[in-house]
Backbone as numpy.savetxt, mean C-alpha at the origin, in Angstrom:
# Nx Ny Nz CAx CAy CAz Cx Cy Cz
13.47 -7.21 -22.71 12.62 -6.01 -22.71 13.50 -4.77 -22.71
13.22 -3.96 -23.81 14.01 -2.72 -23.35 13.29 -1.68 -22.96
13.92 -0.27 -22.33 13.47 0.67 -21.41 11.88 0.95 -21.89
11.68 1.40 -23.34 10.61 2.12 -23.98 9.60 1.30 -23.80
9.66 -0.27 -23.48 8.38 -0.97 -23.44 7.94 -1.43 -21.97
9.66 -1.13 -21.20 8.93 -1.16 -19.98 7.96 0.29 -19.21
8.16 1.39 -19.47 8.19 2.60 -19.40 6.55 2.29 -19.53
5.96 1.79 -20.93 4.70 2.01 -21.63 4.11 0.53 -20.71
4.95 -0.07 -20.05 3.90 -0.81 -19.23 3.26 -0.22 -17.57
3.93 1.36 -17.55 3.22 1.92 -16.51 2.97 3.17 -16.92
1.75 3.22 -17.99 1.27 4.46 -18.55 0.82 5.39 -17.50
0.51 5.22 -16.07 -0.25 6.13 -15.06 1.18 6.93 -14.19
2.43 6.22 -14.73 3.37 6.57 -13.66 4.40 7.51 -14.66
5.32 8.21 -13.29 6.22 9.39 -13.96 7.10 8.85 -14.82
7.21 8.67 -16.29 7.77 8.21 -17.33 9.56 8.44 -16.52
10.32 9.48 -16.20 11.69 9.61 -15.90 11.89 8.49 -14.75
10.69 8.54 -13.89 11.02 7.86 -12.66 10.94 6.38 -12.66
10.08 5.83 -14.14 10.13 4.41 -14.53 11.34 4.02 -15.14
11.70 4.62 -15.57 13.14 4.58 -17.10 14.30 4.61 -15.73
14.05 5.42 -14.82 14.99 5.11 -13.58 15.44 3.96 -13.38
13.55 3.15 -12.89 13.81 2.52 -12.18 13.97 0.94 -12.97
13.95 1.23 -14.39 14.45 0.32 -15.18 15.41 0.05 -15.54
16.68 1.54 -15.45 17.72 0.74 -15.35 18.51 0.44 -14.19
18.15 0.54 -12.78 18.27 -0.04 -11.92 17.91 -1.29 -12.02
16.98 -1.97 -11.96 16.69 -3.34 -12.31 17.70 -4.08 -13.05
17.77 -3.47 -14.44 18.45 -4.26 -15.34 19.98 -4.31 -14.89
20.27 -3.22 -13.75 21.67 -3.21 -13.46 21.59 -4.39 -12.47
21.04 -4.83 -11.32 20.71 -5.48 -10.49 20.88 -6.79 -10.37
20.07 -7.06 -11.31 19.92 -8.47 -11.90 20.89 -9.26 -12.40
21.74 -8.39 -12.58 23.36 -9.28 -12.80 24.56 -9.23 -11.82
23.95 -8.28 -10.41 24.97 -8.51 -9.15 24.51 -9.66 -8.47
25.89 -10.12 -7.79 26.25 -11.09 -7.67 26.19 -10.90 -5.56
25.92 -9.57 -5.55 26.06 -9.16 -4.24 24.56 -8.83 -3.46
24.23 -8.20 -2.40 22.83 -7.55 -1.81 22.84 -6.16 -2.62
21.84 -5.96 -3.03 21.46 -4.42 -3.76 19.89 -4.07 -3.53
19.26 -3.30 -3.01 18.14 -2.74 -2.75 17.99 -1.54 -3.32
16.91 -1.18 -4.51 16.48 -0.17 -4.80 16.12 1.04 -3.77
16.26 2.51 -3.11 16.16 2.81 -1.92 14.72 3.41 -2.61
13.99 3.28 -3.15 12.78 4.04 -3.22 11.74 3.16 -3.17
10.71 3.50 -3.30 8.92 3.04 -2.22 8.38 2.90 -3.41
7.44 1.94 -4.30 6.92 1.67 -5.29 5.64 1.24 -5.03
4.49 2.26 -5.43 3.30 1.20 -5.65 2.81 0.08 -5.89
1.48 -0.55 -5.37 1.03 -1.91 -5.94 1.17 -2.05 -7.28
0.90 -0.97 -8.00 0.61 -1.37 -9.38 2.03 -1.48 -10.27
3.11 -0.88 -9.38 4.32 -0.88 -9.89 4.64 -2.28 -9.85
4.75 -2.75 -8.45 5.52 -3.89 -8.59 5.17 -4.92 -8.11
3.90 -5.16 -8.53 3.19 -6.43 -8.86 3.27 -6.50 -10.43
3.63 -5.42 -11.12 3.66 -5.57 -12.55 4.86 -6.11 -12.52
6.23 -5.75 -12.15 7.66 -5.99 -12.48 7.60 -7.35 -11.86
7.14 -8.02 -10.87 7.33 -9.52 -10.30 6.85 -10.43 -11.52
5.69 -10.09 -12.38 5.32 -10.78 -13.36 6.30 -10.61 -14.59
7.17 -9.85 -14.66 8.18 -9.32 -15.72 8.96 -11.22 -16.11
9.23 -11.91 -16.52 10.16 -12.61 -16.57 12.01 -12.03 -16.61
11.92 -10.87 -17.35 13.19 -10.49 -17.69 13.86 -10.03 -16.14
13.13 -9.89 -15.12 13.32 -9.61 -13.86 12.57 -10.84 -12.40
13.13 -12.09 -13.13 12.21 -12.68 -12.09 13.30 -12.84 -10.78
14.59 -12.40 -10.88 15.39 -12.55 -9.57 15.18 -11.67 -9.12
14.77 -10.50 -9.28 14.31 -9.31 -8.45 12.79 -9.57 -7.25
13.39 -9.31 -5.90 12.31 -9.95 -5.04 11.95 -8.61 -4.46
10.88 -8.51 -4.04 9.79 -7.42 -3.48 9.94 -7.73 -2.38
10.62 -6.95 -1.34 10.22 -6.89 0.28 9.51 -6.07 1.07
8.74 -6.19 1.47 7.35 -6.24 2.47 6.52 -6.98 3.06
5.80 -6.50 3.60 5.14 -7.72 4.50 3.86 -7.31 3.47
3.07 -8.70 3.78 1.53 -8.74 2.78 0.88 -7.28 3.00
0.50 -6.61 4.00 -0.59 -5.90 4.24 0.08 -4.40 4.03
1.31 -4.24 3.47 1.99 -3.27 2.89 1.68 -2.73 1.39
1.51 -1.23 1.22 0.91 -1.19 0.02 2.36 -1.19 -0.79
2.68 0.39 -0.46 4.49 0.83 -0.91 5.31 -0.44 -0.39
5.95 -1.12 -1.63 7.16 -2.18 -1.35 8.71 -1.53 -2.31
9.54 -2.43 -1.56 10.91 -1.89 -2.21 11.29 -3.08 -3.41
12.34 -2.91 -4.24 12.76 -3.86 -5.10 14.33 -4.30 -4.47
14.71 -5.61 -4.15 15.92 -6.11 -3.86 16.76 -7.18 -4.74
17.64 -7.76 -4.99 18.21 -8.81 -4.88 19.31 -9.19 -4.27
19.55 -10.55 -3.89 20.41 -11.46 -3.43 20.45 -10.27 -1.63
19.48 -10.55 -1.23 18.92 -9.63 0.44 18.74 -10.62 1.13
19.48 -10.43 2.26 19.01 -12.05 3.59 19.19 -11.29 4.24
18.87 -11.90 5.45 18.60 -11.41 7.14 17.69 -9.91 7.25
18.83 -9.45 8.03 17.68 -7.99 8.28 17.39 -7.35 7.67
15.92 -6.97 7.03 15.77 -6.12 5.90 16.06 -4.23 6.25
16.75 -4.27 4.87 17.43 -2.30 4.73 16.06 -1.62 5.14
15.26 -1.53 5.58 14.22 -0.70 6.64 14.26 -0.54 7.87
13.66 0.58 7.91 13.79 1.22 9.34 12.24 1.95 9.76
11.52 1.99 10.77 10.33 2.49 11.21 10.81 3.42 12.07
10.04 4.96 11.62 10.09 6.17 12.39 8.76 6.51 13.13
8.88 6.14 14.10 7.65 6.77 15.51 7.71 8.13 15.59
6.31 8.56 15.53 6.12 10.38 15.36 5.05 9.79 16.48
5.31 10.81 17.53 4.83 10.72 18.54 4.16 12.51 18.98
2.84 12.61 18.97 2.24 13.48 18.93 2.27 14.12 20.39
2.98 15.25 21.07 3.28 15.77 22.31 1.97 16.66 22.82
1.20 16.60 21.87 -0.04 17.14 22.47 -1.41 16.81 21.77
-1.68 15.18 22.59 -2.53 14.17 22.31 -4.14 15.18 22.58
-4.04 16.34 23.24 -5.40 16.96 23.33 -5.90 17.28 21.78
-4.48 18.06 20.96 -5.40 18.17 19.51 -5.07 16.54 18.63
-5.99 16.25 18.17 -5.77 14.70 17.23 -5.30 15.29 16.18
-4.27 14.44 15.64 -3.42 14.72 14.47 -4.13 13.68 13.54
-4.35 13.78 12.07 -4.69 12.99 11.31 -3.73 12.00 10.42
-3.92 11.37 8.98 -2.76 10.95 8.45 -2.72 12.15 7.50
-2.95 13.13 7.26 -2.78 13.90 6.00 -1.57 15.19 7.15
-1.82 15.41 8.55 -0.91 16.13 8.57 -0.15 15.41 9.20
0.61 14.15 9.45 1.69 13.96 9.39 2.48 13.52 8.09
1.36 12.99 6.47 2.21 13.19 5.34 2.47 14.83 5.40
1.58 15.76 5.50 2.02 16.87 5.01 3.51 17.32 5.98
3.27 16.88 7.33 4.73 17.15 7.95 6.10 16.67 6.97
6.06 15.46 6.77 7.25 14.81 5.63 7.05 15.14 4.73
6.44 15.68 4.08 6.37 16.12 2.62 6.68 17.75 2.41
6.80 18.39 3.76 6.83 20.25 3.86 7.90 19.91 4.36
9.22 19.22 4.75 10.51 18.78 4.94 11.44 18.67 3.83
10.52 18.63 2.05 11.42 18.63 0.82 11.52 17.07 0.44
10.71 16.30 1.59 10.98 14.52 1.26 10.21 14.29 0.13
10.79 13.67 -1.31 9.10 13.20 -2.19 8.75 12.07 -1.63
7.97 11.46 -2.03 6.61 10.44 -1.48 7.09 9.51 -1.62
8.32 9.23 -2.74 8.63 7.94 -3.35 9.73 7.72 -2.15
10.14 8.54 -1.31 11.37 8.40 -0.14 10.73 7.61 1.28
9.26 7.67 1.16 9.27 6.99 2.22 7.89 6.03 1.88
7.76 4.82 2.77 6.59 4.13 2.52 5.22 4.29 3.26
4.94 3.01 3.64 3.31 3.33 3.98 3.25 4.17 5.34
2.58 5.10 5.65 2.00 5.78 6.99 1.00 5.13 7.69
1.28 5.02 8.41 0.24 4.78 9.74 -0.26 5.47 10.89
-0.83 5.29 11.98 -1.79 6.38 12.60 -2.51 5.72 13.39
-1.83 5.13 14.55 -2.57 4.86 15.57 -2.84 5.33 17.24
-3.63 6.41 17.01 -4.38 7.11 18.09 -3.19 8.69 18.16
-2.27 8.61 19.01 -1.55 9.71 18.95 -0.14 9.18 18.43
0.13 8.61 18.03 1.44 8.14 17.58 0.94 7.51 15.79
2.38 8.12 14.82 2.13 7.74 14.18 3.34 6.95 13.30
3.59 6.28 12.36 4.81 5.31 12.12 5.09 5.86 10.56
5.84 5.70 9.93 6.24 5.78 8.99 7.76 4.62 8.02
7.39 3.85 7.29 8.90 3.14 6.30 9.71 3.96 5.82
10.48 3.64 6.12 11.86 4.68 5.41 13.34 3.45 5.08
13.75 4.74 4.53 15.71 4.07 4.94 16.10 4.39 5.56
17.86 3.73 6.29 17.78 4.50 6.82 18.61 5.64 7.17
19.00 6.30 6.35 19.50 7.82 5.59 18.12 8.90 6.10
17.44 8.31 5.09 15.92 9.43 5.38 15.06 9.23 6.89
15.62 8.21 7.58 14.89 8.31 9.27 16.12 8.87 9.64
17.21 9.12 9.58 18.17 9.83 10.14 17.78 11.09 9.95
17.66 11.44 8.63 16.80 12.95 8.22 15.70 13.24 8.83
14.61 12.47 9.14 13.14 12.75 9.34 13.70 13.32 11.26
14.16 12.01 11.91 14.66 12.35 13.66 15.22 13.45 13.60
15.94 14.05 12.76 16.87 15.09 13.04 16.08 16.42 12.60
14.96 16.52 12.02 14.63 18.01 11.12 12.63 17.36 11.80
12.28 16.57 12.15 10.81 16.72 12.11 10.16 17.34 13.27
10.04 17.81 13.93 9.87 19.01 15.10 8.08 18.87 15.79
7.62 19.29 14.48 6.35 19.00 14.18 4.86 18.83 13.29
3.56 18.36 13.29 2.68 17.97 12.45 1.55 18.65 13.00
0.95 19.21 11.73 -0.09 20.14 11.92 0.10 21.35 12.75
-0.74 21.42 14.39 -0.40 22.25 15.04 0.35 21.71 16.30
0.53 21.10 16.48 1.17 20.01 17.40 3.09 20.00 17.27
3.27 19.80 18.55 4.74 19.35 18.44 4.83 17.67 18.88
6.05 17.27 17.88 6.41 15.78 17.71 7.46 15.18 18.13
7.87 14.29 18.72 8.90 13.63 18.99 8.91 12.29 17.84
10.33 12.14 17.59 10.85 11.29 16.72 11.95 10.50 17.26
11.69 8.98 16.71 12.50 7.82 17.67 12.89 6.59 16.27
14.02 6.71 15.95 13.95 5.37 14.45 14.07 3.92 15.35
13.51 3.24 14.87 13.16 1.99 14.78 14.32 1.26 13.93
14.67 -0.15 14.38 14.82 -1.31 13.01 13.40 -1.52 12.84
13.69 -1.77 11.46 12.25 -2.73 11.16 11.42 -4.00 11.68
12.26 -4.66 12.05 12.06 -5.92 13.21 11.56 -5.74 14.34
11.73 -4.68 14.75 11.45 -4.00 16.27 10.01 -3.28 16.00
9.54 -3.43 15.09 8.47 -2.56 15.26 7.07 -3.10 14.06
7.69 -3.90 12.97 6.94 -3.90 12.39 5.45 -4.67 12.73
5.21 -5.75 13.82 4.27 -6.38 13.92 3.41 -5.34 14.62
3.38 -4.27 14.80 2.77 -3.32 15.48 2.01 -2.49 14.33
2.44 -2.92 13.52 1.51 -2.22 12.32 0.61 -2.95 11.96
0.49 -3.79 12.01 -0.27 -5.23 11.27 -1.39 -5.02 11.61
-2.52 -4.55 10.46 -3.65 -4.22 10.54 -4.51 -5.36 11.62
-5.41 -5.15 12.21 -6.45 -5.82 13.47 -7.96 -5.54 12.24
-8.48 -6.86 11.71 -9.62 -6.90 11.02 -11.04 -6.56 11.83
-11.84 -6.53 11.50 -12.98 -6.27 11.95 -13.82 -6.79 10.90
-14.45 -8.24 11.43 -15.51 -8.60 10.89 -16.95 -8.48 10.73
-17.58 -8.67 9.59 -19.26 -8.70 9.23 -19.60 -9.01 8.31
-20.79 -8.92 8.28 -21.65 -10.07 7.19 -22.43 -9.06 6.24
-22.66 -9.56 5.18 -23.81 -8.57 4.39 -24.67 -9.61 2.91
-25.51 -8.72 3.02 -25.80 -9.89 2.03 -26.05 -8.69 0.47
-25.32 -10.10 -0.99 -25.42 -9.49 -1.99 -25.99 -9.98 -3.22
-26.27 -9.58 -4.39 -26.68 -10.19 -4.78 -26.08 -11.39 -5.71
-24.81 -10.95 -6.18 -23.23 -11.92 -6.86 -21.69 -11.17 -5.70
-21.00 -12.31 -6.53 -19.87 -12.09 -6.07 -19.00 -11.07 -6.88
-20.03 -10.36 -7.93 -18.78 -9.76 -9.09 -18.46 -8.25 -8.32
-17.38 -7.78 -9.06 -16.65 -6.84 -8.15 -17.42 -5.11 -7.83
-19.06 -5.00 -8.84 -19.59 -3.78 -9.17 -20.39 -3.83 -7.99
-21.01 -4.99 -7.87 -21.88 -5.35 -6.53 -21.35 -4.96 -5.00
-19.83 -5.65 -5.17 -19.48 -5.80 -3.94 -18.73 -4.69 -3.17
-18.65 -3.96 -4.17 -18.03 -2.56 -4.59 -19.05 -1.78 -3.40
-20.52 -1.55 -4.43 -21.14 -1.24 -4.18 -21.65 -1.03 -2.68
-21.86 -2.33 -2.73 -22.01 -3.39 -0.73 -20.88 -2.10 0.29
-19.76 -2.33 -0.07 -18.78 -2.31 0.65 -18.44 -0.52 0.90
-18.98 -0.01 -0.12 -18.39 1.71 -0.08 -20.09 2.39 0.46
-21.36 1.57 0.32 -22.36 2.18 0.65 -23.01 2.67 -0.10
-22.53 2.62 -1.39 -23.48 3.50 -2.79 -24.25 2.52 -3.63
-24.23 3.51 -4.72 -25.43 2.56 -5.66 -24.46 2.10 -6.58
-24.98 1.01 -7.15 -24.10 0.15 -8.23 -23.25 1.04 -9.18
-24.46 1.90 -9.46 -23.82 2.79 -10.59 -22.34 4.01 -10.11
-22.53 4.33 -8.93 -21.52 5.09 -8.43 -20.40 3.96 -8.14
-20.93 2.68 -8.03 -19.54 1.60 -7.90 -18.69 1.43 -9.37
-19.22 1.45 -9.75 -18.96 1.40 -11.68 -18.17 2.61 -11.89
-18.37 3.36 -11.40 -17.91 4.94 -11.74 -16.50 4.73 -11.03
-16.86 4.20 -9.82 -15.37 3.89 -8.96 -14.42 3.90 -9.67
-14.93 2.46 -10.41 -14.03 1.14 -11.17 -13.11 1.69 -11.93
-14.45 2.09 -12.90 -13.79 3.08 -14.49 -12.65 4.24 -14.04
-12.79 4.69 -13.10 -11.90 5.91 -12.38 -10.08 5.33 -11.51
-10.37 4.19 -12.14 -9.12 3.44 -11.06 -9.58 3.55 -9.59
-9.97 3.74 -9.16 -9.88 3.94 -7.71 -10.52 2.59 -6.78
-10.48 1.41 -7.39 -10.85 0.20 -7.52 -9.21 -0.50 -7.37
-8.82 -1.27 -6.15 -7.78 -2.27 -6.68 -8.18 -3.40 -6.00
-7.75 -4.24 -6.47 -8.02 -5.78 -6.44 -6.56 -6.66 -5.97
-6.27 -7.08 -4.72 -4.90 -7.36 -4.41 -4.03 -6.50 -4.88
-4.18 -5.15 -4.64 -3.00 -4.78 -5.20 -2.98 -4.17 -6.47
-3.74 -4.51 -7.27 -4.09 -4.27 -8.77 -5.33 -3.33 -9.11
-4.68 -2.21 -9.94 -5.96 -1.71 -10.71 -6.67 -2.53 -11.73
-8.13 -2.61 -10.80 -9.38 -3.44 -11.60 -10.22 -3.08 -11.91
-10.50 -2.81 -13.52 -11.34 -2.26 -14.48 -12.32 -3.26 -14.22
-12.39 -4.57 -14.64 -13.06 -5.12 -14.89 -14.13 -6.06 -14.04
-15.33 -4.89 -14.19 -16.45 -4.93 -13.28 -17.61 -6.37 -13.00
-17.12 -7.06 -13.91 -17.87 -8.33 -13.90 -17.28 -9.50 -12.88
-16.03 -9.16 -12.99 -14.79 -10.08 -12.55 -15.64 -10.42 -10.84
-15.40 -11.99 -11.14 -15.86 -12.33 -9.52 -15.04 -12.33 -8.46
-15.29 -11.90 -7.08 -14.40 -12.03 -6.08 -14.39 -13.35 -5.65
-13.45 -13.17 -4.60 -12.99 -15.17 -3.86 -12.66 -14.96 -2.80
-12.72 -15.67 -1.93 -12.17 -15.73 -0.13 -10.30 -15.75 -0.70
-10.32 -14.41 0.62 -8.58 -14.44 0.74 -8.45 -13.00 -0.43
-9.27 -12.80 -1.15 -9.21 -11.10 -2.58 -8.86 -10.17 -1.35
-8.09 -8.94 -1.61 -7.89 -7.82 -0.84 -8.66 -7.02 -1.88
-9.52 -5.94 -1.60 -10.36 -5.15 -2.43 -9.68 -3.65 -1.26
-9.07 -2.55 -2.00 -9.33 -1.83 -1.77 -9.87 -0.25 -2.75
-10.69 -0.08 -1.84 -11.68 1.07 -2.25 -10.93 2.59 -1.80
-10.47 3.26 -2.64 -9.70 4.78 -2.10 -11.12 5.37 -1.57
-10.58 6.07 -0.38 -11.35 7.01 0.45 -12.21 6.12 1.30
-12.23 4.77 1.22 -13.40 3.87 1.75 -12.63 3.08 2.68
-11.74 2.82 2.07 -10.99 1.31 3.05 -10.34 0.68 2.39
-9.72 -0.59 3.10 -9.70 -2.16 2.21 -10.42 -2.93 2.99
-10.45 -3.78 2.79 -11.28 -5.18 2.93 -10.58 -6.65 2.56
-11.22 -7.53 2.96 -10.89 -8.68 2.95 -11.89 -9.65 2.64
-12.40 -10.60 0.98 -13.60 -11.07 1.34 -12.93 -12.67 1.67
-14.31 -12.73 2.35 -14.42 -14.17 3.00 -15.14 -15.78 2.54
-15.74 -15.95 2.89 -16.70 -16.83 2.71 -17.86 -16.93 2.17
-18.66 -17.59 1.20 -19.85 -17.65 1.34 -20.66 -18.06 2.18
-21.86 -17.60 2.94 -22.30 -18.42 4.31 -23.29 -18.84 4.11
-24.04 -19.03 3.18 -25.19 -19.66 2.58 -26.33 -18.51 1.21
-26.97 -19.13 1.00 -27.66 -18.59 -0.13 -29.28 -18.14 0.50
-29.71 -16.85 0.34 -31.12 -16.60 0.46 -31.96 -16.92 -0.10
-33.05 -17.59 0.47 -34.18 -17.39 -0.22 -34.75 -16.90 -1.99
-33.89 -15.80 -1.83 -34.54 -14.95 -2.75 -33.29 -14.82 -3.72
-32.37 -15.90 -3.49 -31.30 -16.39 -4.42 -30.16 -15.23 -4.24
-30.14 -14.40 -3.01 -28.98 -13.36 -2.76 -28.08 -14.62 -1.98
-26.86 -13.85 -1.35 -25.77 -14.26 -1.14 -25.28 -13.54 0.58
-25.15 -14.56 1.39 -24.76 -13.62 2.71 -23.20 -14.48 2.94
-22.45 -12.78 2.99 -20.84 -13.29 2.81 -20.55 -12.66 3.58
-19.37 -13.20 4.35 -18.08 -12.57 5.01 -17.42 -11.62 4.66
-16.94 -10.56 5.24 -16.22 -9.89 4.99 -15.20 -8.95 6.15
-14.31 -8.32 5.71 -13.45 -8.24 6.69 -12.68 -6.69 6.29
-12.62 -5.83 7.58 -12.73 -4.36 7.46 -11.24 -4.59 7.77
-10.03 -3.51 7.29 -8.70 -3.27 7.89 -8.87 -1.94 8.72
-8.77 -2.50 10.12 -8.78 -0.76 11.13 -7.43 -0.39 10.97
């Protein structure tokens, strides 16, 4: 594969920053040593490049419930991550997740420097390297109106603390295809689920999913932007009236 066709296999993404990160790859793939890409890649990035053959020694590290993953090869033991604790010093005002991205992002950091955010109650976490948690501890002061304390983490030390806690329930639908469940799951009408779809804002494990017919399965991650993700489950029997009452599973 060369650059121009990998480039055109991520028409939604910054053309310089794919061609980057293509010839990183292609450099990669022939060391013989540990090499980690240091930047944060979307689902749709690199669930596409794992299916690449021309890159199948290139391994994705993250844990499942991670959206932003990094690209590595020939990587053992402790993974090149690091978790930064932003610790909110004045738990009276609640800080959200938009002003502690906007804290790292009004610092000069781009988006692609650090990974997924988190936000639980007054403390909030952030993936990095660790160059840029050396940067973030040393310059982050504070978020929103609030002042912050900053503490880097290894990744080992902290990561099971992120690990989403599900919240289960039941609903009943009428199929398993993805416009329905869409629908079910964000609270609207079919037709505003469709609108979702067509809009990307629909992914399916990870994947932008156009295709609205497509049936779900126990173990699918569906996430809905602005809504959630989810987890579907089971079928638990069939209604009466030939609907469907299924499992499903909320990420707090």
């Amino acid at each position: 594969m060369d650059k121009q066709s990998f480039v055109r296999a991520f028409s939604n993404e910054d053309t310089f920053r794919m061609a980057k990160l293509y010839e990183a790859l292609e450099r990669a793939r022939n060391y013989d040593f540990p090499f980690v890409v240091e930047e944060f890649y979307t689902p749709l990035v690199w669930s596409t490049v794992e299916k690449m053959k021309e890159f199948s020694n290139i391994t994705v590290l993250g844990e499942e419930f991670l959206e932003r993953r990094v690209f590595s090869v020939n990587w053992e033991g402790a993974s090149p991550l690091k978790i930064v604790e932003i610790t909110n010093l004045q738990p009276a005002i609640k800080l959200e997740h938009k002003d502690y991205l906007g804290a790292l992002l009004g610092l000069g950091i781009q988006r692609e420097k650090f990974g997924d955010l988190f936000v639980h109650q007054d403390v909030a976490y952030v993936l990095v390297f660790e160059e840029m948690g050396s940067y973030v501890t040393e310059h982050l002061y504070g978020a929103g109106k609030c002042a912050v304390e900053t503490k880097l983490y290894d990744y080992e030390d902290k990561v099971k603390e992120l690990m989403p806690s599900l919240q289960k329930f039941e609903a009943v639908v009428a199929s398993k295809r993805v416009d329905v469940i869409v629908a079910e799951l964000a609270k609207t009408s079919r037709g505003k689920a469709v609108e979702l779809i067509e809009r990307g804002l629909v992914l399916l494990n990870y994947q932008e999913c156009k295709e609205k017919s497509k049936e779900l399965k126990p173990e699918d991650t569906l996430t809905i932007r602005r809504k959630g993700k989810f987890k579907i489950g089971e079928v638990l029997k069939e209604t009466q009236k030939g609907n469907l009452r299924m499992e499903f599973y909320k990420f707090l």
